[in-house]
Each structure stands twice: as structure tokens, then as C-alpha cells.
N, CA, C and O atoms as CSV, one atom per row, in Angstrom:
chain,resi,resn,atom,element,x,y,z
A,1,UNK,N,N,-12.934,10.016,-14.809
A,1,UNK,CA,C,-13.491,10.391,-13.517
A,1,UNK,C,C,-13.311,9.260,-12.496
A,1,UNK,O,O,-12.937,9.752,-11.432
A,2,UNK,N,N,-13.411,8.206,-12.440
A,2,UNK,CA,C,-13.189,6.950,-11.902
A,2,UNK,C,C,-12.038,6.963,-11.682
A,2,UNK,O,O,-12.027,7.236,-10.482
A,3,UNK,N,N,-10.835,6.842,-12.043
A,3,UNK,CA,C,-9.433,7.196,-12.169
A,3,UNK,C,C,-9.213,8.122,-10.831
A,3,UNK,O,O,-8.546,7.838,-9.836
A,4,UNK,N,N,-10.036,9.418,-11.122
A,4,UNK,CA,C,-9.736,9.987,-9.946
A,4,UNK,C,C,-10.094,9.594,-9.013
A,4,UNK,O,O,-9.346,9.638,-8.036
A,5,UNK,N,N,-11.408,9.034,-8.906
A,5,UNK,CA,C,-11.928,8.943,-7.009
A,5,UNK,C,C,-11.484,7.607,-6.601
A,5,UNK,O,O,-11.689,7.204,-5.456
A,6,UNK,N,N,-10.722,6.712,-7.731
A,6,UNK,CA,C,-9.815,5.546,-7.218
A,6,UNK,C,C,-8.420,6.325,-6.567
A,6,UNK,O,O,-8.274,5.988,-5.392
A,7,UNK,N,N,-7.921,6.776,-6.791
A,7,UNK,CA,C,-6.887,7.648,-6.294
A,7,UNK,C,C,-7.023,8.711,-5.318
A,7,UNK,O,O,-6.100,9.326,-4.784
A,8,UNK,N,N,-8.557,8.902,-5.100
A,8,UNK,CA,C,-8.512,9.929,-3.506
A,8,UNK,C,C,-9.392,9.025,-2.787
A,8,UNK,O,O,-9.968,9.470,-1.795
A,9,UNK,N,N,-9.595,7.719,-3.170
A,9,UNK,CA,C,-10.122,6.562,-2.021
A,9,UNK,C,C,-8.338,5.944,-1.534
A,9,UNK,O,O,-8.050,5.735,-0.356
A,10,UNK,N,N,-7.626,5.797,-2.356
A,10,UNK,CA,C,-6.490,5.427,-2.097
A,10,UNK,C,C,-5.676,6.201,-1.023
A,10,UNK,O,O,-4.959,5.654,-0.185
A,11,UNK,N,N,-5.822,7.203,-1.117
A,11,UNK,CA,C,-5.482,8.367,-0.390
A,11,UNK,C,C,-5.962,8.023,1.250
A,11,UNK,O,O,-5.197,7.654,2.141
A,12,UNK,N,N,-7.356,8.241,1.369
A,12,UNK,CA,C,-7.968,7.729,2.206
A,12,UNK,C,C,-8.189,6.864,3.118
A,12,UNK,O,O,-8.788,6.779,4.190
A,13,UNK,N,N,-7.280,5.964,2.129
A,13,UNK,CA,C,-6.970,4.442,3.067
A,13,UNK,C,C,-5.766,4.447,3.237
A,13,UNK,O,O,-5.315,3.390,3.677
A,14,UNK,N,N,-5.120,5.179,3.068
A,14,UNK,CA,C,-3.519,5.303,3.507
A,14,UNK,C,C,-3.821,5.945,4.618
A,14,UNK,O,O,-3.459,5.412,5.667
A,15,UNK,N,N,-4.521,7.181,4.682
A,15,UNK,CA,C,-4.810,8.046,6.021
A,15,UNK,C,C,-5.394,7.453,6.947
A,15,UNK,O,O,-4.812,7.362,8.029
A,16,UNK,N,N,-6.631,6.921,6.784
A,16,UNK,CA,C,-7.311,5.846,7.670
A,16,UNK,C,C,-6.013,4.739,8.543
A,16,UNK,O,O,-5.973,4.608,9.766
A,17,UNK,N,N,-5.341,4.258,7.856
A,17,UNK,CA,C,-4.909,3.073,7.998
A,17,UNK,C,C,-3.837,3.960,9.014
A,17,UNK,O,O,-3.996,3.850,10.229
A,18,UNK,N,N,-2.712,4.865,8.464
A,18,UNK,CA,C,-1.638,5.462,9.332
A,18,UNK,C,C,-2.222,5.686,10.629
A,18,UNK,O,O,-1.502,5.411,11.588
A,19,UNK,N,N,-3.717,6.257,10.925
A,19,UNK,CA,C,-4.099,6.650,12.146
A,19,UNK,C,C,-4.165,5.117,12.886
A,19,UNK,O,O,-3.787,4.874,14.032
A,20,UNK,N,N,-4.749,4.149,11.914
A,20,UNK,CA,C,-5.128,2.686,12.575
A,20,UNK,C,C,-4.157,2.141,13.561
A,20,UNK,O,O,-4.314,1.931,14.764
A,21,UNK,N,N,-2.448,1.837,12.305
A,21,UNK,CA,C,-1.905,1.339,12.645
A,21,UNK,C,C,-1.046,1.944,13.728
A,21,UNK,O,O,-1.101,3.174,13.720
A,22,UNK,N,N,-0.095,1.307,14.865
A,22,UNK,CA,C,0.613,1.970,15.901
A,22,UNK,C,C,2.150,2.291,15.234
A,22,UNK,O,O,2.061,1.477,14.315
A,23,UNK,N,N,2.753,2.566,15.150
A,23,UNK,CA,C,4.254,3.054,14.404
A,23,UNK,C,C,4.331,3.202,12.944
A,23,UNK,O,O,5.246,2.867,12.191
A,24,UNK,N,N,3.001,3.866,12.630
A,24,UNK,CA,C,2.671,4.943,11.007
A,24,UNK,C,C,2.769,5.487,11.501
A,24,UNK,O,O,2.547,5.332,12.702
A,25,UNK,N,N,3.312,6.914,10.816
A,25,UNK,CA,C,2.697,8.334,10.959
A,25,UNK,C,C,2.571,9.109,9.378
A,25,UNK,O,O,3.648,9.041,8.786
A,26,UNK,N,N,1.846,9.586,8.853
A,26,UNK,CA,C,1.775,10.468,7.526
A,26,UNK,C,C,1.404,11.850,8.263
A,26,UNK,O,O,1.071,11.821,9.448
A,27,UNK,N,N,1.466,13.092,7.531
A,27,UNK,CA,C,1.344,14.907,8.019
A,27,UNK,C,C,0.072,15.028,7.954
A,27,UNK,O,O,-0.639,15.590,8.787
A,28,UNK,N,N,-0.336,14.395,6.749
A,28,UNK,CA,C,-1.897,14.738,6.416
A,28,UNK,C,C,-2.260,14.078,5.165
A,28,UNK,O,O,-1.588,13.236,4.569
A,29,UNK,N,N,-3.669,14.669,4.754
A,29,UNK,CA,C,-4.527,13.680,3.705
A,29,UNK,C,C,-3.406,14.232,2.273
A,29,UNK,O,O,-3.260,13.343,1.435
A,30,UNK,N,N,-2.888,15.152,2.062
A,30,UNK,CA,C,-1.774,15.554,1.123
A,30,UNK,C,C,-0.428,14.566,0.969
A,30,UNK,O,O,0.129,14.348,-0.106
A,31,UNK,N,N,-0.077,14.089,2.083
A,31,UNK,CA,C,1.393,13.249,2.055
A,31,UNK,C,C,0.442,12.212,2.296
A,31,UNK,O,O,0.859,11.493,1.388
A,32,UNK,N,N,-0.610,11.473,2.840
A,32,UNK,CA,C,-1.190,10.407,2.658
A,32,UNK,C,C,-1.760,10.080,0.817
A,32,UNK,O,O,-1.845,8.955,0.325
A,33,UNK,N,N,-1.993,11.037,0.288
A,33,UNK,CA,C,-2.683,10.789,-1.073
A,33,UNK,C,C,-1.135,10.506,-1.596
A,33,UNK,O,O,-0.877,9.470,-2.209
A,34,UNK,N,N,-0.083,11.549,-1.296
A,34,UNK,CA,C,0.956,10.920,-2.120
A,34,UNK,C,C,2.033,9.887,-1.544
A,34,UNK,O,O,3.140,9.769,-2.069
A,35,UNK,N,N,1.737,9.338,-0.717
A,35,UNK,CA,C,2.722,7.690,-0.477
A,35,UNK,C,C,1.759,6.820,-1.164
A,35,UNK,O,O,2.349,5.859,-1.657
A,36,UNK,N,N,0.229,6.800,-1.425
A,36,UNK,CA,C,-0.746,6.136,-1.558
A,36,UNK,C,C,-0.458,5.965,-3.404
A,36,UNK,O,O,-0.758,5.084,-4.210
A,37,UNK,N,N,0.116,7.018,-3.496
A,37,UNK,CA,C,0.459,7.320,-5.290
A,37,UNK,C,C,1.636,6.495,-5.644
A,37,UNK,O,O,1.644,5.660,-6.548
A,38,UNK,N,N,3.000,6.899,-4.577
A,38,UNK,CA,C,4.041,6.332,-4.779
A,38,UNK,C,C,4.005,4.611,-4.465
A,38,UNK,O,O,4.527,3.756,-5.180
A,39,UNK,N,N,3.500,4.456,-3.627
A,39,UNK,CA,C,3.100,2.818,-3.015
A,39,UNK,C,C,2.963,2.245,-4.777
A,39,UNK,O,O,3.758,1.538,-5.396
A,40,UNK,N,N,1.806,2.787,-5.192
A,40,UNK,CA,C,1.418,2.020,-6.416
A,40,UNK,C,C,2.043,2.084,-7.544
A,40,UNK,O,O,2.123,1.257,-8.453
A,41,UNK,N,N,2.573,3.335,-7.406
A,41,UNK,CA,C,3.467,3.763,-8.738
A,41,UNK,C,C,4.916,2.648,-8.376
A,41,UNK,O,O,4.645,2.967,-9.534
A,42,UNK,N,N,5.596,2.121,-8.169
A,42,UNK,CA,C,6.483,1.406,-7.149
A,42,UNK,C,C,6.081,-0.174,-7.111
A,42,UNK,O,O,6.761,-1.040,-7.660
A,43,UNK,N,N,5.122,-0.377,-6.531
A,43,UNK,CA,C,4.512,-1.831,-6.848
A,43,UNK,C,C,4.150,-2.125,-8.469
A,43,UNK,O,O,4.294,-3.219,-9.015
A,44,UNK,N,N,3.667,-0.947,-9.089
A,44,UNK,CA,C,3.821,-1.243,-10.130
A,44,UNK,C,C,4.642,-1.710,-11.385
A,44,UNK,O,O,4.382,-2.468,-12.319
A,45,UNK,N,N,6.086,-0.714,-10.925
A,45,UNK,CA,C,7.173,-0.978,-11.187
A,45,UNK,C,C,8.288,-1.753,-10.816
A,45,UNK,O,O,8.723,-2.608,-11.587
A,46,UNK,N,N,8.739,-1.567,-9.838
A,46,UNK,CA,C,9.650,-2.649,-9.018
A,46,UNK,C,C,9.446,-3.549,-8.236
A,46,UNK,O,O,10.278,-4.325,-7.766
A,47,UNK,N,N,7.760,-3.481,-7.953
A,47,UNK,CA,C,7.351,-4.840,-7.497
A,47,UNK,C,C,7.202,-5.527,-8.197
A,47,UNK,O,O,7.705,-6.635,-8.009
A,48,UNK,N,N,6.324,-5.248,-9.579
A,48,UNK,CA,C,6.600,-6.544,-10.515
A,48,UNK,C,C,7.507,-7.174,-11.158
A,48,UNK,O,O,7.370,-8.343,-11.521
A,49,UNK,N,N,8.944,-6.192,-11.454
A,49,UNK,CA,C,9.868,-6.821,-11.525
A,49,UNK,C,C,10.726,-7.823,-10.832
A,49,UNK,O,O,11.539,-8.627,-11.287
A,50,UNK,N,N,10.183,-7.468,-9.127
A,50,UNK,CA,C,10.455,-8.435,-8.325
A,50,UNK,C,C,9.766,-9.594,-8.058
A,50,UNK,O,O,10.359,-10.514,-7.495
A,51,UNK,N,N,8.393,-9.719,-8.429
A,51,UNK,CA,C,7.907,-10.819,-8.232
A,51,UNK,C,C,7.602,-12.000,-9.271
A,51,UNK,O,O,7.093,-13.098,-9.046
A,52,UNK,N,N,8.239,-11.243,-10.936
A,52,UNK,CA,C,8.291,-12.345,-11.854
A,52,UNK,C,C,9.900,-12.774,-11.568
A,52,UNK,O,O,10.304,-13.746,-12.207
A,53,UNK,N,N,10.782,-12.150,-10.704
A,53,UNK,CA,C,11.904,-12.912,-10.725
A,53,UNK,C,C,11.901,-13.924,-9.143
A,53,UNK,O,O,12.764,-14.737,-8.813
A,54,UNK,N,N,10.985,-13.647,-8.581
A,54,UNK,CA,C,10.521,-14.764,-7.510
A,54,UNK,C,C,9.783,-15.802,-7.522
A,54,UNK,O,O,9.829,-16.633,-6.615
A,55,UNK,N,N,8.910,-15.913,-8.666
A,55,UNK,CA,C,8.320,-16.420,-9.016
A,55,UNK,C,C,7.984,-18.083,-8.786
A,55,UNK,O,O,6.925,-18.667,-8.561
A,56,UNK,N,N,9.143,-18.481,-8.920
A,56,UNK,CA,C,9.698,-20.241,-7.925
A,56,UNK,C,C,9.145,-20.048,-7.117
A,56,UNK,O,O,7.993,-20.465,-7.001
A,57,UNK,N,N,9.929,-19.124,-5.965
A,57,UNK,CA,C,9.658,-18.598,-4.670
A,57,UNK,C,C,8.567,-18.905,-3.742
A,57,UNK,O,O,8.296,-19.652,-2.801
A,58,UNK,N,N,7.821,-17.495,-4.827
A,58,UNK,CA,C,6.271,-16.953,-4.682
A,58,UNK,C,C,5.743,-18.592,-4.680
A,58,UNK,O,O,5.605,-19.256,-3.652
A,59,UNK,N,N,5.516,-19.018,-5.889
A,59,UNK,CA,C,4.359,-20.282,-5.910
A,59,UNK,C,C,4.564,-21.775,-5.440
A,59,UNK,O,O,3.969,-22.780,-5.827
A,60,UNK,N,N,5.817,-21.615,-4.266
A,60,UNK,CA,C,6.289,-22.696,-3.155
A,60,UNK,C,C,5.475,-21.835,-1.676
A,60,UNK,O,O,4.512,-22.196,-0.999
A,61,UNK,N,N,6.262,-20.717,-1.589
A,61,UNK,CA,C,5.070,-20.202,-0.521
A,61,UNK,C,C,3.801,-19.431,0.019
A,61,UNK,O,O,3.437,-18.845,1.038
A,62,UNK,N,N,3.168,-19.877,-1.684
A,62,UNK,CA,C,1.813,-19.822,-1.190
A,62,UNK,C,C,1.046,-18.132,-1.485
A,62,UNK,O,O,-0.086,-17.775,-1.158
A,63,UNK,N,N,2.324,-17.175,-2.340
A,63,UNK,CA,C,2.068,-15.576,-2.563
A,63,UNK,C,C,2.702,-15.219,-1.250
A,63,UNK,O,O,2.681,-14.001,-1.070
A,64,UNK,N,N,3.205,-15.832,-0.371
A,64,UNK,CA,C,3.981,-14.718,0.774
A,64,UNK,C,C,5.245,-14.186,0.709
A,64,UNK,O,O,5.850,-13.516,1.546
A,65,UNK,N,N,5.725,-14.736,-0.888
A,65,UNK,CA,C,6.969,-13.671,-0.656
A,65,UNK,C,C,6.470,-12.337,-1.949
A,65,UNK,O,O,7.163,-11.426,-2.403
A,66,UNK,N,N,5.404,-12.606,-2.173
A,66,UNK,CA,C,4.222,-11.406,-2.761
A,66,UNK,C,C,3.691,-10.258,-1.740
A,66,UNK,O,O,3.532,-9.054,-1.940
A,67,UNK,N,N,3.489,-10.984,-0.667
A,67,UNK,CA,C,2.928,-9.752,0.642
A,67,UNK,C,C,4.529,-9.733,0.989
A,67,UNK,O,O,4.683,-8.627,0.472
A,68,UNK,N,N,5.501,-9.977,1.327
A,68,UNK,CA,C,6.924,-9.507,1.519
A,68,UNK,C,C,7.539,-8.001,0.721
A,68,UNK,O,O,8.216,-7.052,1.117
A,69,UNK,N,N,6.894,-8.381,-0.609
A,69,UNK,CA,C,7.822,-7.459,-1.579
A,69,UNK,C,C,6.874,-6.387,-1.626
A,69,UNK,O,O,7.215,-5.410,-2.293
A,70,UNK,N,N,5.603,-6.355,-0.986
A,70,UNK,CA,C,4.903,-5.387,-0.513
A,70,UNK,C,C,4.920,-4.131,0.058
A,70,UNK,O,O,4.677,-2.948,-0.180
A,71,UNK,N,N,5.480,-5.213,1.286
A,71,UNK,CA,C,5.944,-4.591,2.620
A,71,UNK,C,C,7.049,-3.937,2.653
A,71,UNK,O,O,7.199,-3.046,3.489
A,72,UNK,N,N,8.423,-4.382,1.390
A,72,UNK,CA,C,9.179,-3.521,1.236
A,72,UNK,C,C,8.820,-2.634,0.399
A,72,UNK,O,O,9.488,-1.601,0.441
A,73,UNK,N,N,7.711,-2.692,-0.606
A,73,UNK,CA,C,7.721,-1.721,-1.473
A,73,UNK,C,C,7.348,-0.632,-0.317
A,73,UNK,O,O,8.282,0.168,-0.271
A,74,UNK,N,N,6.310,-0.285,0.665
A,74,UNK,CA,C,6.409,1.002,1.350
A,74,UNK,C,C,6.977,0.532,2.154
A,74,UNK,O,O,6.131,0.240,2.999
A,75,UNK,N,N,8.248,0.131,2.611
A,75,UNK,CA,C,9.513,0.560,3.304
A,75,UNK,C,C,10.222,1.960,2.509
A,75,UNK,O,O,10.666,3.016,2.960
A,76,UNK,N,N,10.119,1.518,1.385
A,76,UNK,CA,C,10.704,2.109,-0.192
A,76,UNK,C,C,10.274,3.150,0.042
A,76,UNK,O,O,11.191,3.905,0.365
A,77,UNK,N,N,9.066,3.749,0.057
A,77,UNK,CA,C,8.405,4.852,-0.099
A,77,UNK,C,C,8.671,5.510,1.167
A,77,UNK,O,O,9.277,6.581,1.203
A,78,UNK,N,N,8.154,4.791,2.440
A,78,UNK,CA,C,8.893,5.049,3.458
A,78,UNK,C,C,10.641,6.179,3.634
A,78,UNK,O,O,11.039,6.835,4.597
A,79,UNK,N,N,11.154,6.002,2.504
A,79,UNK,CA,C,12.370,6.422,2.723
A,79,UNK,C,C,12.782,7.765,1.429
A,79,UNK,O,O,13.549,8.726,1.367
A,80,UNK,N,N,11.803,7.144,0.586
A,80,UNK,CA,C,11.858,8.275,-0.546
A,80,UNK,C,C,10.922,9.736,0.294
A,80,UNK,O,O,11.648,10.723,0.173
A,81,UNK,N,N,9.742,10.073,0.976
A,81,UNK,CA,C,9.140,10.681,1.469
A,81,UNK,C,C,9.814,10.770,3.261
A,81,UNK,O,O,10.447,10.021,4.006
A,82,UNK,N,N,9.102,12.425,3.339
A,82,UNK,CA,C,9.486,12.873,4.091
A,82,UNK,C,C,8.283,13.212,4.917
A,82,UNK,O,O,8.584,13.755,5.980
A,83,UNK,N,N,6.426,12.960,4.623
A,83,UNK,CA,C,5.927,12.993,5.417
A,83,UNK,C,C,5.188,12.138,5.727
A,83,UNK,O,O,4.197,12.511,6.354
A,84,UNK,N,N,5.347,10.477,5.406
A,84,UNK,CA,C,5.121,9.360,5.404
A,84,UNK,C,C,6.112,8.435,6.355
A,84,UNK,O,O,7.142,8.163,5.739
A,85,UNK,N,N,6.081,7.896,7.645
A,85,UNK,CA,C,7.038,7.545,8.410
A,85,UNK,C,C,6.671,5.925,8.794
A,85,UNK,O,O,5.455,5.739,8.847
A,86,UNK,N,N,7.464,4.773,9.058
A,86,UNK,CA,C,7.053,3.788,9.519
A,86,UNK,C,C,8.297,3.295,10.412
A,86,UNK,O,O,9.439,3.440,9.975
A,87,UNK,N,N,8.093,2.786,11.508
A,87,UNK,CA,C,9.024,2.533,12.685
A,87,UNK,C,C,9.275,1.011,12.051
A,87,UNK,O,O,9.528,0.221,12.961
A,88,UNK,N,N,9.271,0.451,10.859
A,88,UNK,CA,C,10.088,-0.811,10.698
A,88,UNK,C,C,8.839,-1.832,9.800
A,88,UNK,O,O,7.741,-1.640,9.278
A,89,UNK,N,N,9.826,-3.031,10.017
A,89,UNK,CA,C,9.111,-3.989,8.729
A,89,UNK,C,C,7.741,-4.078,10.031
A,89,UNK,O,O,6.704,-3.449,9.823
A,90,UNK,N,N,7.860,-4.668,10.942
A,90,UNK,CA,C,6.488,-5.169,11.270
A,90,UNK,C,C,5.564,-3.959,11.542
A,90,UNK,O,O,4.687,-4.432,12.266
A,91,UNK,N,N,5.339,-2.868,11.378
A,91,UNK,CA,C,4.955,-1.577,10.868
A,91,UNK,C,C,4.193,-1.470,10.092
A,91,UNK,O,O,2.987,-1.249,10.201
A,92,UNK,N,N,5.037,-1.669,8.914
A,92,UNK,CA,C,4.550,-1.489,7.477
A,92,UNK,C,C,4.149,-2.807,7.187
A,92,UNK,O,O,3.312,-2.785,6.285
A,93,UNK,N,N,4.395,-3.922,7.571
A,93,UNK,CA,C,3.690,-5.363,7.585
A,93,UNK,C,C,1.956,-5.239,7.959
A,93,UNK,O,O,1.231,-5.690,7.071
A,94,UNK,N,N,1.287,-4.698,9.128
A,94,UNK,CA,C,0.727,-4.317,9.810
A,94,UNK,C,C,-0.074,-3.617,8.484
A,94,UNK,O,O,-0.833,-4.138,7.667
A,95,UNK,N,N,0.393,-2.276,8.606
A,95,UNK,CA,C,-0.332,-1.421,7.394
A,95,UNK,C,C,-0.474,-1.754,5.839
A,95,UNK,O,O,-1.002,-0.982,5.039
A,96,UNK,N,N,0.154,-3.218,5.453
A,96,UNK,CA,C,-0.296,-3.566,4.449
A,96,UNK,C,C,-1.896,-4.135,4.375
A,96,UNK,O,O,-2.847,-3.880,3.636
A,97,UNK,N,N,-1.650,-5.210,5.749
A,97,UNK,CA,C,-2.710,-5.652,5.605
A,97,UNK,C,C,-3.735,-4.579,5.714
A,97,UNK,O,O,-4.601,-4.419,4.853
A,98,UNK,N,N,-3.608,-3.715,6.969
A,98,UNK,CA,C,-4.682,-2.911,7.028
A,98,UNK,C,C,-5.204,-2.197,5.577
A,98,UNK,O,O,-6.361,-2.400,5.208
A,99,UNK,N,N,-4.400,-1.457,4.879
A,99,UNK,CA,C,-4.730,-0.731,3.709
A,99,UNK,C,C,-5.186,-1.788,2.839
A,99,UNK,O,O,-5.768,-1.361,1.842
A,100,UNK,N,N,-5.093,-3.020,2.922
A,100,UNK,CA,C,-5.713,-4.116,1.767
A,100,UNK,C,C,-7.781,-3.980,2.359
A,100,UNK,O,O,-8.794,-3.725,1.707
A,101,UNK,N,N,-7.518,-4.356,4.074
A,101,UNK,CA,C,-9.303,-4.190,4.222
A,101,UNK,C,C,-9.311,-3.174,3.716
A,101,UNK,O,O,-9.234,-3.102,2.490
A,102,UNK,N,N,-9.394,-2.209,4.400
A,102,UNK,CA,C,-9.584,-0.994,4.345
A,102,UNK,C,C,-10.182,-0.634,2.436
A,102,UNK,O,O,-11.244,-0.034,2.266
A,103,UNK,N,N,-9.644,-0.927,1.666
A,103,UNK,CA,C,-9.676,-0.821,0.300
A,103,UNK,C,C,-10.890,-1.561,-0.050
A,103,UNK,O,O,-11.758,-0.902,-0.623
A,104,UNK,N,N,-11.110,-2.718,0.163
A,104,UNK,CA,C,-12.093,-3.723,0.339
A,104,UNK,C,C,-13.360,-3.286,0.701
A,104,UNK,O,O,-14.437,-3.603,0.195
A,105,UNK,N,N,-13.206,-2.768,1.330
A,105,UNK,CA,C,-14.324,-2.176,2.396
A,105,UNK,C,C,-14.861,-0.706,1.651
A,105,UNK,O,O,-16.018,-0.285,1.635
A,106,UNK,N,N,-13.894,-0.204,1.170
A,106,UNK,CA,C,-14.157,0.936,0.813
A,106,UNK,C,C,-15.007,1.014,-0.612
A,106,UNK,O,O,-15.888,1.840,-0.849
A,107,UNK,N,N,-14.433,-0.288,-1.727
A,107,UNK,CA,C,-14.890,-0.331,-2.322
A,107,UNK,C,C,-15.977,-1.175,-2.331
A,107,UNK,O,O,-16.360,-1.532,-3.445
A,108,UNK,N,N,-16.597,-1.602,-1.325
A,108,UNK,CA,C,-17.815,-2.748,-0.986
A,108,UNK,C,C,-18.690,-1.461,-1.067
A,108,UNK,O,O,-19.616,-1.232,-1.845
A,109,UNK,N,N,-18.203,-0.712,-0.126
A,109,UNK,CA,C,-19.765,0.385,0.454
A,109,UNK,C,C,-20.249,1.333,-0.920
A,109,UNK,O,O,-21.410,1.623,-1.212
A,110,UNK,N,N,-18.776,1.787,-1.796
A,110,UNK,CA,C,-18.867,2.709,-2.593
A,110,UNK,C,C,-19.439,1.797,-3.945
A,110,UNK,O,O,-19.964,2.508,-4.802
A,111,UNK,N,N,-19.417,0.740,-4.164
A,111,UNK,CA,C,-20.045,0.037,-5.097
A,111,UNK,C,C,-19.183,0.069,-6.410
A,111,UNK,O,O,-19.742,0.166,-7.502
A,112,UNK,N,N,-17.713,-0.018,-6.289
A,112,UNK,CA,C,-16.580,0.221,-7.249
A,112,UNK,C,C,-16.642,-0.996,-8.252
A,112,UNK,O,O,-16.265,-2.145,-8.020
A,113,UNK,N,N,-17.354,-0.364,-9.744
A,113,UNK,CA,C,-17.700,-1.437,-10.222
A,113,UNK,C,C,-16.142,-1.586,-11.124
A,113,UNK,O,O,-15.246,-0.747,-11.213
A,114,UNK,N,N,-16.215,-2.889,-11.690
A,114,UNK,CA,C,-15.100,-3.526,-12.391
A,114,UNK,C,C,-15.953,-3.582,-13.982
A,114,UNK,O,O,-17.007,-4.142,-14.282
A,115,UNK,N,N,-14.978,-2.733,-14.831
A,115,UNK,CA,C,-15.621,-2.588,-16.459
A,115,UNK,C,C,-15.112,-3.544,-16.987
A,115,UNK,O,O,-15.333,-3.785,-18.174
């Protein structure tokens, strides 16, 4: 059950955030729940493959080429989806951070405990 309402808070903050940011656009809470799916499904996969091979990289500057491979991961998604849109890197730069509060926040109020 947790599983799920982590995944339609995720949703949520993709939608929240597309309205936030200026050059998002998603159709609705349906293509927002699923870039919000693909984002993670994606970071999960090809971001971590990218960031244990950055790894030098990463821990010279500090995790910012960690928020980089981010920002391309929904570029990524960005291009696999058709009702998820972003006008460019500083875009989706923008909506990382936002969807990081946003998550934060969401799980502050909702009391998202850690087992």
C-alpha cells in the first residue's frame, strides 16, 4: 500500500511542478503519473549506470555531475513520451530541482515514514 501512494505522490509532484515550472508542459495527472514512473524507472537504470562510471567526476564536483545526469535522465523521458514536454536543459534543470522540494515537502506534511 505504501508503494502505491509513493507513486501517486510522485505523480503529483511531477504535475505540481510542470504547472510551477515555465517551459514544462505534461496533458494531465495520467502522463504526469507516467513520466514520474519513467523518470525513476530510468534513474534507476541508466542513471546509475552513469553515475558509478562518473564517479571520479561526481566526487571532484561535489554530486553535480549527479544533478546533471538527472537532468538528462528527464530530457530522456522527455523524448520517449509524448505527453510530457520540456523546452530544453535549463527547463528540465529547473524542474529537477523543483520536483526534489516539492517531494520533500510532500513527504514532510504526509509524514512518509522510512522502515
Amino acid at each position: 500500500m505504501k508503494f502505491i501512494i509513493e507513486i501517486l505522490l510522485m505523480g503529483l509532484a511531477m504535475l505540481i511542478g510542470c504547472y510551477i515550472v515555465p517551459g514544462v508542459s505534461v496533458d494531465g495527472y495520467g502522463s504526469a503519473l507516467i513520466a514520474a514512473i519513467l523518470i525513476a524507472i530510468v534513474n534507476a537504470t541508466i542513471g546509475t549506470i552513469l553515475r558509478l562510471l562518473t564517479f571520479p567526476i561526481n566526487f571532484l564536483t561535489l554530486g553535480l555531475v549527479s544533478f546533471i545526469i538527472s537532468v538528462l535522465m528527464i530530457l530522456l523521458v522527455d523524448n520517449l513520451m509524448e505527453g510530457f514536454n520540456t523546452n530544453g536543459f535549463f527547463s528540465a534543470a529547473i524542474l529537477a530541482i523543483v520536483l526534489a522540494i516539492i517531494k520533500m515537502l510532500l513527504n514532510s506534511i504526509l509524514g512518509s515514514d522510512k522502515d
